[in-house]
HTML snippet that shows the backbone in 3Dmol.js (N, CA, C, O; Angstrom):
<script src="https://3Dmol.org/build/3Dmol-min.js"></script>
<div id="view" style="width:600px;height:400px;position:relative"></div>
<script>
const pdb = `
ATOM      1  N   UNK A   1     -15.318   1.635  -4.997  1.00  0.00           N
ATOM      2  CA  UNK A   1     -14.007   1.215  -4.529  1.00  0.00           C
ATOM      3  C   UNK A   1     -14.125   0.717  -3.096  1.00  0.00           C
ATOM      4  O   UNK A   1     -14.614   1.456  -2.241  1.00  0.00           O
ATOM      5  N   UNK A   2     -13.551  -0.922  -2.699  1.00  0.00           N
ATOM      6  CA  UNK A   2     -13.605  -0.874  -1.345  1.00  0.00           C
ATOM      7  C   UNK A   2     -12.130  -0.129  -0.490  1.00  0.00           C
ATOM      8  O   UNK A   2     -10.937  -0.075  -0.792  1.00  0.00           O
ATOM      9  N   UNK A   3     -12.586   0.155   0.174  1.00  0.00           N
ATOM     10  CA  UNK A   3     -11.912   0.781   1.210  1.00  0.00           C
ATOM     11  C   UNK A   3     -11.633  -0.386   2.406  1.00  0.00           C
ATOM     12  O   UNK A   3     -12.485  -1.124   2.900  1.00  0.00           O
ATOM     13  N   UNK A   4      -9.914  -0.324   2.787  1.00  0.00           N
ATOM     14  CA  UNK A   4     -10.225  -1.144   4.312  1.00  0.00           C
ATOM     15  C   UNK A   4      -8.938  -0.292   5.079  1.00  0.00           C
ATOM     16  O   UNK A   4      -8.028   0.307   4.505  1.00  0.00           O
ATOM     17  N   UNK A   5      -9.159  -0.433   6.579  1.00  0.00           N
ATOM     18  CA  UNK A   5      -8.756   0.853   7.039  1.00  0.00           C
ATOM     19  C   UNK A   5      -7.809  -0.190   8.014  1.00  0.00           C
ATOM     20  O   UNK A   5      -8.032  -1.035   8.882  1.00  0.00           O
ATOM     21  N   UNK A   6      -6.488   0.455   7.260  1.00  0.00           N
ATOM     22  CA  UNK A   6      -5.349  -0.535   8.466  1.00  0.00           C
ATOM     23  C   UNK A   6      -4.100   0.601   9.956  1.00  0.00           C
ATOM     24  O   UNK A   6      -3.447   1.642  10.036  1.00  0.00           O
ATOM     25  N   UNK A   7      -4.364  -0.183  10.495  1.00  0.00           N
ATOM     26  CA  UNK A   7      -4.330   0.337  11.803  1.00  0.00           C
ATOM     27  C   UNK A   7      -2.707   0.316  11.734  1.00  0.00           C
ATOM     28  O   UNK A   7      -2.187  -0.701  11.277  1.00  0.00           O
ATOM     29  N   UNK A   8      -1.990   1.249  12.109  1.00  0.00           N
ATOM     30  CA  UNK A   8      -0.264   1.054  12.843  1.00  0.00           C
ATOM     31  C   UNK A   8      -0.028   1.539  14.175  1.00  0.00           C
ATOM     32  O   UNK A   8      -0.583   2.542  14.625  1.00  0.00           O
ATOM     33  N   UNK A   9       1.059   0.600  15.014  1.00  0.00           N
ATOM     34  CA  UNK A   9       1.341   1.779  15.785  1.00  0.00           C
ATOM     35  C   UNK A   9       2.662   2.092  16.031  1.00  0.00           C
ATOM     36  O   UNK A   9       3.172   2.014  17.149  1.00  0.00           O
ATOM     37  N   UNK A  10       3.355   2.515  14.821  1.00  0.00           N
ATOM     38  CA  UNK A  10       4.574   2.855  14.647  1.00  0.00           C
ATOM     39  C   UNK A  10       4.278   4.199  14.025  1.00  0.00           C
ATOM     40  O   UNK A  10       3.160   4.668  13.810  1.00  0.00           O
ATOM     41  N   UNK A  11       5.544   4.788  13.749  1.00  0.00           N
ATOM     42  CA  UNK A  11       5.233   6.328  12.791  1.00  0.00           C
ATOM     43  C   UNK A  11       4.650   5.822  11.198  1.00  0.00           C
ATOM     44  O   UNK A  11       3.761   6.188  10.429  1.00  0.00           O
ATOM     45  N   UNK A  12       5.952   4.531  11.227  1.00  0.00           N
ATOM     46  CA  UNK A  12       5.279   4.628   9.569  1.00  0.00           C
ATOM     47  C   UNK A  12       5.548   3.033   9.185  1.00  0.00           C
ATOM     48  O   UNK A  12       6.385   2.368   9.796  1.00  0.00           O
ATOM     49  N   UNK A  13       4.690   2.462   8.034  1.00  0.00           N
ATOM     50  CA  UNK A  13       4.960   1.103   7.146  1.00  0.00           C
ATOM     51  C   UNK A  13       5.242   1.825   6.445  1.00  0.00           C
ATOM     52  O   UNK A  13       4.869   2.981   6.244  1.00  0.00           O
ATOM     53  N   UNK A  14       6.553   0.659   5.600  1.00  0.00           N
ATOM     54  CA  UNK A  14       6.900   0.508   4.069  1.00  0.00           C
ATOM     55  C   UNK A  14       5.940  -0.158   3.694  1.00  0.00           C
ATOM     56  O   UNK A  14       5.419  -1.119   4.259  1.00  0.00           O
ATOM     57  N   UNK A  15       5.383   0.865   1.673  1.00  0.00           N
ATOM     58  CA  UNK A  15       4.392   0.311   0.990  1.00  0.00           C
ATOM     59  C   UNK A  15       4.546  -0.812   0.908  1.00  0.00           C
ATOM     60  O   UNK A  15       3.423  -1.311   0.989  1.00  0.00           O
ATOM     61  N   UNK A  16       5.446  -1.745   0.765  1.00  0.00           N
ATOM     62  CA  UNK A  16       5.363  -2.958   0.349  1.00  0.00           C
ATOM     63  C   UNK A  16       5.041  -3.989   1.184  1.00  0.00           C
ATOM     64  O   UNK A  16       4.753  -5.144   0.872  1.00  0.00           O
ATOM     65  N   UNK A  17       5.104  -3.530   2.184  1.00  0.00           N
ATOM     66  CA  UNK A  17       4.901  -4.472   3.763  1.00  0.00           C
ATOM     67  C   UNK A  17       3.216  -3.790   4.509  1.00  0.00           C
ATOM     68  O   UNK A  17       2.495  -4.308   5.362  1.00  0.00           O
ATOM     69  N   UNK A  18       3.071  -2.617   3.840  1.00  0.00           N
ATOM     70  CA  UNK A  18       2.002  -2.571   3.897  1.00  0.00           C
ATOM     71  C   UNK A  18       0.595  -3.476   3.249  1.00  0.00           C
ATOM     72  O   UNK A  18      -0.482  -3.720   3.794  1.00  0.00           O
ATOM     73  N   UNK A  19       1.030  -3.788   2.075  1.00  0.00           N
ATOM     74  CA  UNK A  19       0.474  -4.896   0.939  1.00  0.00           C
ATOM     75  C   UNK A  19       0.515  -5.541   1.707  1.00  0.00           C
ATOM     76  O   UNK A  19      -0.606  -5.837   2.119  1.00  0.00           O
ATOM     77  N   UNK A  20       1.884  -6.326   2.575  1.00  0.00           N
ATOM     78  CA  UNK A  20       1.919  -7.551   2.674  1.00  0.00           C
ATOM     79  C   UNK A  20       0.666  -7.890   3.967  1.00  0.00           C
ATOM     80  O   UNK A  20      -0.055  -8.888   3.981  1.00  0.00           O
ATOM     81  N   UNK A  21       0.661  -6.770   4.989  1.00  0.00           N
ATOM     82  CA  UNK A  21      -0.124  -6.634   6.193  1.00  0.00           C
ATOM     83  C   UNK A  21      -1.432  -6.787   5.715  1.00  0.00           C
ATOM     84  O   UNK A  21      -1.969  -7.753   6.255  1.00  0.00           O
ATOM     85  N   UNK A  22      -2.187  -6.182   4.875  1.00  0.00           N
ATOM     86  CA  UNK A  22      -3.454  -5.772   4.588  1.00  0.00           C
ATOM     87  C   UNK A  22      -3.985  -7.410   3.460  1.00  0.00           C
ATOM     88  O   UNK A  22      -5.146  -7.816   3.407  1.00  0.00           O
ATOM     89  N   UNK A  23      -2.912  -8.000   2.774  1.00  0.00           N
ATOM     90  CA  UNK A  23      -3.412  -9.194   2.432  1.00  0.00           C
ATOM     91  C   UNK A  23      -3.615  -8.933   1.124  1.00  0.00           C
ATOM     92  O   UNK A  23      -4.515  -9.631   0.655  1.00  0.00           O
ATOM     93  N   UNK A  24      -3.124  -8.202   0.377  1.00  0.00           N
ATOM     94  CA  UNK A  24      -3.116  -7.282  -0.883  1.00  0.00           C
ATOM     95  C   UNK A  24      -2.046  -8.465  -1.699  1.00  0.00           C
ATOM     96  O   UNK A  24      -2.296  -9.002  -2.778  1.00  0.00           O
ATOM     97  N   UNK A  25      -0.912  -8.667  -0.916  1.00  0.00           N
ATOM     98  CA  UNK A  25       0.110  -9.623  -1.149  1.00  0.00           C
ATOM     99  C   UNK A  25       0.958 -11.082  -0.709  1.00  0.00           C
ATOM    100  O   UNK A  25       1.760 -10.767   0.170  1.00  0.00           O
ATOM    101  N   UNK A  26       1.008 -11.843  -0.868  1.00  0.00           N
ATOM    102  CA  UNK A  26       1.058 -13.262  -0.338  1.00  0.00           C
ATOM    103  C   UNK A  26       2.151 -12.981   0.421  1.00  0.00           C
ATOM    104  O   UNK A  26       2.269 -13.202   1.626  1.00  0.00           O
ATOM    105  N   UNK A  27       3.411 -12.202  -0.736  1.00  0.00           N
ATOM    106  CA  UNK A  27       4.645 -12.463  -0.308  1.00  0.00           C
ATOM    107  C   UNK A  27       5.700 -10.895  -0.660  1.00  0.00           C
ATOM    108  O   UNK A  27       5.549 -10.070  -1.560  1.00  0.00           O
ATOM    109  N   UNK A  28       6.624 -10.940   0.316  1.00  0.00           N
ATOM    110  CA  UNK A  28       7.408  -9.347  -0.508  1.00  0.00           C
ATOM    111  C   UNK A  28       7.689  -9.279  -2.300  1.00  0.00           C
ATOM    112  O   UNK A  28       7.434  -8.322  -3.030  1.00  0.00           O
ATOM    113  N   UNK A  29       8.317 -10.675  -2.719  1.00  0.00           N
ATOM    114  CA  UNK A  29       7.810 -10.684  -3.824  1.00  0.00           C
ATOM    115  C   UNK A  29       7.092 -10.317  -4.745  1.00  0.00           C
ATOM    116  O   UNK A  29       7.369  -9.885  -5.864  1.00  0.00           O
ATOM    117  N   UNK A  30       5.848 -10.559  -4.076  1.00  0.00           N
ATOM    118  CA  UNK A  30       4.562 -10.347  -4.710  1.00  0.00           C
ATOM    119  C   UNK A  30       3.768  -8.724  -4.454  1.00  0.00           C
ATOM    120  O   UNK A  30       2.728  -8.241  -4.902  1.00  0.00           O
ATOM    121  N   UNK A  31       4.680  -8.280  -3.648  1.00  0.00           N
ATOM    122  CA  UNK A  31       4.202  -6.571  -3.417  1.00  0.00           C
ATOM    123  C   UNK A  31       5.127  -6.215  -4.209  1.00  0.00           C
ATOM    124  O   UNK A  31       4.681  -5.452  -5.066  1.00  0.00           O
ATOM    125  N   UNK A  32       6.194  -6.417  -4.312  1.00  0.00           N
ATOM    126  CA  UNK A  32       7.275  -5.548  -5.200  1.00  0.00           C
ATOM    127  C   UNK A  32       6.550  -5.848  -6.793  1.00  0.00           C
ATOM    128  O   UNK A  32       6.304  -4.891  -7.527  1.00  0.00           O
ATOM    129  N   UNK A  33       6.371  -6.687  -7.044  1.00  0.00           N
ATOM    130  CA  UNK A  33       5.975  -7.260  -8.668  1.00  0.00           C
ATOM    131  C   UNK A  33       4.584  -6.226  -8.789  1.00  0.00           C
ATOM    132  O   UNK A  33       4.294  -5.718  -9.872  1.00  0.00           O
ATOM    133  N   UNK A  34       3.837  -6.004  -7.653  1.00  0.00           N
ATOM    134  CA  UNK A  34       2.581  -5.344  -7.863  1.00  0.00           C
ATOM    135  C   UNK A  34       2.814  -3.762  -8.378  1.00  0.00           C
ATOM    136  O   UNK A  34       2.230  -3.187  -9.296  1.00  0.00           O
ATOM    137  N   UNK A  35       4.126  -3.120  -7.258  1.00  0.00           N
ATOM    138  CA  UNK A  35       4.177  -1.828  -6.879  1.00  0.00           C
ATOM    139  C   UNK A  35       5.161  -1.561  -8.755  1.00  0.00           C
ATOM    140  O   UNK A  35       4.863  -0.604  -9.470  1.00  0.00           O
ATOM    141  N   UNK A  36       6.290  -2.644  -9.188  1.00  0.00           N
ATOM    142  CA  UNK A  36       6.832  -2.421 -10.460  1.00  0.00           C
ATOM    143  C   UNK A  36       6.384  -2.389 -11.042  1.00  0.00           C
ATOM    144  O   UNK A  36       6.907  -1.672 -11.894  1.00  0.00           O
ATOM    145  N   UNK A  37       4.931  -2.974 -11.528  1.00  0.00           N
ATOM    146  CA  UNK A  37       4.227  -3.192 -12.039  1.00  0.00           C
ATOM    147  C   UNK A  37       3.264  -1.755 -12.702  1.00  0.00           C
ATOM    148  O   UNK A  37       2.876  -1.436 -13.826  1.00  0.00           O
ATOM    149  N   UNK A  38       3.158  -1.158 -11.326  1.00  0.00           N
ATOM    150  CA  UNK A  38       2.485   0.346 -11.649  1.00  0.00           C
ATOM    151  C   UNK A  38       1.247   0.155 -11.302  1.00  0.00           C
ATOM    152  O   UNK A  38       0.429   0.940 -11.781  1.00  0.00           O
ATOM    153  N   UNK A  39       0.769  -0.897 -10.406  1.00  0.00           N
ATOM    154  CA  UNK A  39      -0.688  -0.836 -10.262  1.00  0.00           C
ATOM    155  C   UNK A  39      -1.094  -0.430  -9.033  1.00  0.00           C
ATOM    156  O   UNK A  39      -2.043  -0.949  -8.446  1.00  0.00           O
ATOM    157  N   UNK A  40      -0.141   0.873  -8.403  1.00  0.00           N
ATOM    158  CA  UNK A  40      -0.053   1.228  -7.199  1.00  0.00           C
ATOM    159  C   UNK A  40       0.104   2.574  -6.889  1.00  0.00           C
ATOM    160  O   UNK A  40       1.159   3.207  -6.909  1.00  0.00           O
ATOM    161  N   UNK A  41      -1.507   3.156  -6.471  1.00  0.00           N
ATOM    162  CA  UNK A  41      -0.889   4.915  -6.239  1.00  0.00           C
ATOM    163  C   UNK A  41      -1.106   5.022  -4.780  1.00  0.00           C
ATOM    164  O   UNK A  41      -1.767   4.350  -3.989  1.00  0.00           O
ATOM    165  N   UNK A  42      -0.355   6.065  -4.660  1.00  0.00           N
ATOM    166  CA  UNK A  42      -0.092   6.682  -3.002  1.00  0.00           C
ATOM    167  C   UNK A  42      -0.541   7.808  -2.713  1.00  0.00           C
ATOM    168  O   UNK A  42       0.129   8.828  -2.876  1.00  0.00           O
ATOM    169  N   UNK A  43      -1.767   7.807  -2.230  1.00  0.00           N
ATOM    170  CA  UNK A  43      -2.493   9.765  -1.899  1.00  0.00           C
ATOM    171  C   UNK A  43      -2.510   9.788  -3.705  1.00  0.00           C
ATOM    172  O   UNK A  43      -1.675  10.399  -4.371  1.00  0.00           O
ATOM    173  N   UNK A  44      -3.634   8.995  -4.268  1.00  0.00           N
ATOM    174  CA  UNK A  44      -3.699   9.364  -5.815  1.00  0.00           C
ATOM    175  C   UNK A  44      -2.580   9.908  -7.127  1.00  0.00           C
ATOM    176  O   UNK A  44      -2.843  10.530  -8.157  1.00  0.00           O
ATOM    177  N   UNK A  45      -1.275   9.394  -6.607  1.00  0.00           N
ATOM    178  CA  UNK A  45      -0.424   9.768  -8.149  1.00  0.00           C
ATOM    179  C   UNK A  45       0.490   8.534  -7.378  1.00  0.00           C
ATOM    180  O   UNK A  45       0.865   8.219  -6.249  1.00  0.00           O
ATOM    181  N   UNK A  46       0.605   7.922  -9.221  1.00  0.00           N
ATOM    182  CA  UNK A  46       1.185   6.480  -8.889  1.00  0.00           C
ATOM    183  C   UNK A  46       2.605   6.650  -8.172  1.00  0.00           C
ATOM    184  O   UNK A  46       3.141   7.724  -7.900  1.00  0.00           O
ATOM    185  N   UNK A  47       3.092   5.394  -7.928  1.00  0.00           N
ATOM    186  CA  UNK A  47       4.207   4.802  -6.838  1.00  0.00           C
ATOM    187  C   UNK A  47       4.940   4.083  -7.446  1.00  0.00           C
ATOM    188  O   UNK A  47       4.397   3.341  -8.264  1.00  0.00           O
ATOM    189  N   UNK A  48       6.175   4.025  -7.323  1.00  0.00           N
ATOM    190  CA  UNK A  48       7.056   2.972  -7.986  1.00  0.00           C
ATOM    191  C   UNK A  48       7.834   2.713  -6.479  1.00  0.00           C
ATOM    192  O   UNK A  48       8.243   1.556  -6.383  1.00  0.00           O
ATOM    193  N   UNK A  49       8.024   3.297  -5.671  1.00  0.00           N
ATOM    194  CA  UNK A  49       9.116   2.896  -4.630  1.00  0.00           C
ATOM    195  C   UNK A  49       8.267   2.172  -3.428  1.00  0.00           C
ATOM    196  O   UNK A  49       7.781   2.697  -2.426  1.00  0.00           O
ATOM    197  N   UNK A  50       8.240   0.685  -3.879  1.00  0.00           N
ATOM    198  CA  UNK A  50       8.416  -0.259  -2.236  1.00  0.00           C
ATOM    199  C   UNK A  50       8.561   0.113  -1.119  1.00  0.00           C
ATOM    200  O   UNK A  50       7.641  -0.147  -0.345  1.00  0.00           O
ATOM    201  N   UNK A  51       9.785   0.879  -0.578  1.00  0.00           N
ATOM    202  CA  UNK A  51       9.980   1.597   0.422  1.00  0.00           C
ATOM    203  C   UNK A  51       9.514   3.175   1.245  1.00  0.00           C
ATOM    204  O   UNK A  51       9.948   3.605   2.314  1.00  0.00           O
ATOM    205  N   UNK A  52       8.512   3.790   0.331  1.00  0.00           N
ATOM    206  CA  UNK A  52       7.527   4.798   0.246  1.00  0.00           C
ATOM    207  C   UNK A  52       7.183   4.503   1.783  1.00  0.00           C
ATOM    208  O   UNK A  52       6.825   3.376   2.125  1.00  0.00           O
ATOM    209  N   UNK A  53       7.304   5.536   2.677  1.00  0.00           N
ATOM    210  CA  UNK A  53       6.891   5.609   4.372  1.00  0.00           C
ATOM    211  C   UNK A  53       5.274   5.856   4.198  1.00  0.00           C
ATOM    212  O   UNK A  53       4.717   6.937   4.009  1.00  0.00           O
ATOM    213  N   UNK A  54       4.724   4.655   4.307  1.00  0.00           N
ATOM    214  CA  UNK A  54       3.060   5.328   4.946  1.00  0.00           C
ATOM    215  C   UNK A  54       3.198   5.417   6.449  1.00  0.00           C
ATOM    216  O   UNK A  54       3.786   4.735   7.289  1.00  0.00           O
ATOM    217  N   UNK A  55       2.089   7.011   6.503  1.00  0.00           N
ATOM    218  CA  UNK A  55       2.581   7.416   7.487  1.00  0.00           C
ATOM    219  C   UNK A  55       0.387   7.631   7.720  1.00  0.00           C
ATOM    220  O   UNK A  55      -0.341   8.016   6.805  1.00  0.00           O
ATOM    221  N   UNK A  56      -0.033   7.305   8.926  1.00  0.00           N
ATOM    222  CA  UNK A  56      -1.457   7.409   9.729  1.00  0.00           C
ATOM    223  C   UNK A  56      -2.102   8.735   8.717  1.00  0.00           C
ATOM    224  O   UNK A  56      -1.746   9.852   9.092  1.00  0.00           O
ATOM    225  N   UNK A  57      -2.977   8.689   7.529  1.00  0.00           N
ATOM    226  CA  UNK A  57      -3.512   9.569   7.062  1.00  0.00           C
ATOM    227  C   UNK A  57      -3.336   9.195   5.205  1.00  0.00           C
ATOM    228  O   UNK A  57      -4.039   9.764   4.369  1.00  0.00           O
ATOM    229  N   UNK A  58      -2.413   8.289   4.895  1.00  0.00           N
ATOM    230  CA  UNK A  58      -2.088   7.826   3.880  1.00  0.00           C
ATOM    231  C   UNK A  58      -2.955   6.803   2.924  1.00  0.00           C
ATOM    232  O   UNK A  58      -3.373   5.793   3.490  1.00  0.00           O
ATOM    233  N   UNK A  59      -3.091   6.876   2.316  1.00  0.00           N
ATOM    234  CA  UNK A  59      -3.947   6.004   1.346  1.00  0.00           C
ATOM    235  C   UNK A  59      -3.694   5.440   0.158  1.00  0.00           C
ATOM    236  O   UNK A  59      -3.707   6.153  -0.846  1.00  0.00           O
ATOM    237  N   UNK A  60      -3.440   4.154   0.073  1.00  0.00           N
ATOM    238  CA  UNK A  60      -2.644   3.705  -1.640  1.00  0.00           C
ATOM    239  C   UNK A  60      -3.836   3.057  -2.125  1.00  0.00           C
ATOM    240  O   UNK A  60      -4.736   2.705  -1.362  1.00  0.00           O
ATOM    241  N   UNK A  61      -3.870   2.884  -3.419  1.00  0.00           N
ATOM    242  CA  UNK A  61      -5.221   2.187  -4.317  1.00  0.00           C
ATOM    243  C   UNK A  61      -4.403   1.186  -5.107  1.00  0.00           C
ATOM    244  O   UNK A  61      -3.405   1.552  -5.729  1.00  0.00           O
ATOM    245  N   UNK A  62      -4.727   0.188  -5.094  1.00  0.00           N
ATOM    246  CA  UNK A  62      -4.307  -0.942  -5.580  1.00  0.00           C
ATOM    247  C   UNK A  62      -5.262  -1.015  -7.346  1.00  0.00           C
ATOM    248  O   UNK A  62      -6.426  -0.634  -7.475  1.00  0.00           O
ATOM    249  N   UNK A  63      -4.507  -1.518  -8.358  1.00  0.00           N
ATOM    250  CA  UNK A  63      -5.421  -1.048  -9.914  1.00  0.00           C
ATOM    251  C   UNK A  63      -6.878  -0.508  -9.487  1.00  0.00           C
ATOM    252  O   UNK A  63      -7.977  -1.056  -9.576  1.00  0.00           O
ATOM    253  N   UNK A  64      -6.541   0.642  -9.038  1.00  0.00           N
ATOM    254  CA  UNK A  64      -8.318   1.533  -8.705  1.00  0.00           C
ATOM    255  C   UNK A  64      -9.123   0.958  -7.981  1.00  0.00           C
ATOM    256  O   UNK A  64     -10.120   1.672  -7.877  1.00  0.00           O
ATOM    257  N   UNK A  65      -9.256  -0.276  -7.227  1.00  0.00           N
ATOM    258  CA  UNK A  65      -9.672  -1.026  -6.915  1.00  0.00           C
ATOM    259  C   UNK A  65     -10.176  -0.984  -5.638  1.00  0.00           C
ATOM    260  O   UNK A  65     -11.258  -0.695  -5.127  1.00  0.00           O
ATOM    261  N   UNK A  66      -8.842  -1.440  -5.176  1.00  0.00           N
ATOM    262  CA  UNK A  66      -8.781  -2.105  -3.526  1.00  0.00           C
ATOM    263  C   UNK A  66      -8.215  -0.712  -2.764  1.00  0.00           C
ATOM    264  O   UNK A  66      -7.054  -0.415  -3.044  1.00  0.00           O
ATOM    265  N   UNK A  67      -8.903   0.132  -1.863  1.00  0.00           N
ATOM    266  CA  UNK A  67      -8.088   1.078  -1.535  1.00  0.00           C
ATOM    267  C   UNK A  67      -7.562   0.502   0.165  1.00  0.00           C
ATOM    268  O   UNK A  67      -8.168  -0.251   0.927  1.00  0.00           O
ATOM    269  N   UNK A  68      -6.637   0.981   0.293  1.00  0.00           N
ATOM    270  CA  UNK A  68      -5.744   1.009   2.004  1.00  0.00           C
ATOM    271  C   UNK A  68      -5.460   1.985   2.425  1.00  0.00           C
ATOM    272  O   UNK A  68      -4.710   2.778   1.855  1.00  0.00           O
ATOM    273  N   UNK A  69      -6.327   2.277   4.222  1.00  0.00           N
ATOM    274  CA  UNK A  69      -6.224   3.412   4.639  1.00  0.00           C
ATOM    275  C   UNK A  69      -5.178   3.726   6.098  1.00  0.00           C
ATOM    276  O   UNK A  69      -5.486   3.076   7.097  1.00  0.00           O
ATOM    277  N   UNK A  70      -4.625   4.171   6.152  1.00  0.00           N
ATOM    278  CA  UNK A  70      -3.350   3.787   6.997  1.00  0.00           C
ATOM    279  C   UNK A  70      -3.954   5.034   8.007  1.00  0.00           C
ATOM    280  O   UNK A  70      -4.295   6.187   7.745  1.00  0.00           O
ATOM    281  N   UNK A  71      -3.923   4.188   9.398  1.00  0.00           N
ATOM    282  CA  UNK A  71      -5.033   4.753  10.415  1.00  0.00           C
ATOM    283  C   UNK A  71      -4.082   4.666  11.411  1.00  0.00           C
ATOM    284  O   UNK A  71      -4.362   4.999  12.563  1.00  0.00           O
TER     285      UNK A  71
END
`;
const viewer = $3Dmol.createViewer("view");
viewer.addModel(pdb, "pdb");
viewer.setStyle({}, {cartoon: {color: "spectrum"}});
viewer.zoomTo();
viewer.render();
</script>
């Protein structure tokens, strides 16, 4: 699985704008269609909510794949 480790310096991203930051997603569109979709877990048990607070320690996996590490 690659791993890529994205940096904030706020308390927290929304998952879906997290996609959009990390390049996972073109467009909000296209993170929401991913996250409805179900091909999206958060700290390993899937995600349905877009608006899910990643917060520095958080980790979502894109279809098992692509992981994002919120640093």
């Amino acid at each position: 699985m690659e791993t890529h480790e994205i940096k904030i310096n706020t308390e927290f991203i929304k998952l879906q704008d997290l996609l959009k930051f990390a390049g996972a997603a073109e467009t909000g569109g296209g993170a929401k269609r991913i996250i409805q979709e179900g091909r999206v877990t958060v700290n390993g048990e899937p995600c349905a909510m877009r608006g899910k607070k990643m917060r520095p320690g958080d980790r979502c996996a894109i279809d098992g794949e692509t992981e994002l590490a919120v640093v």
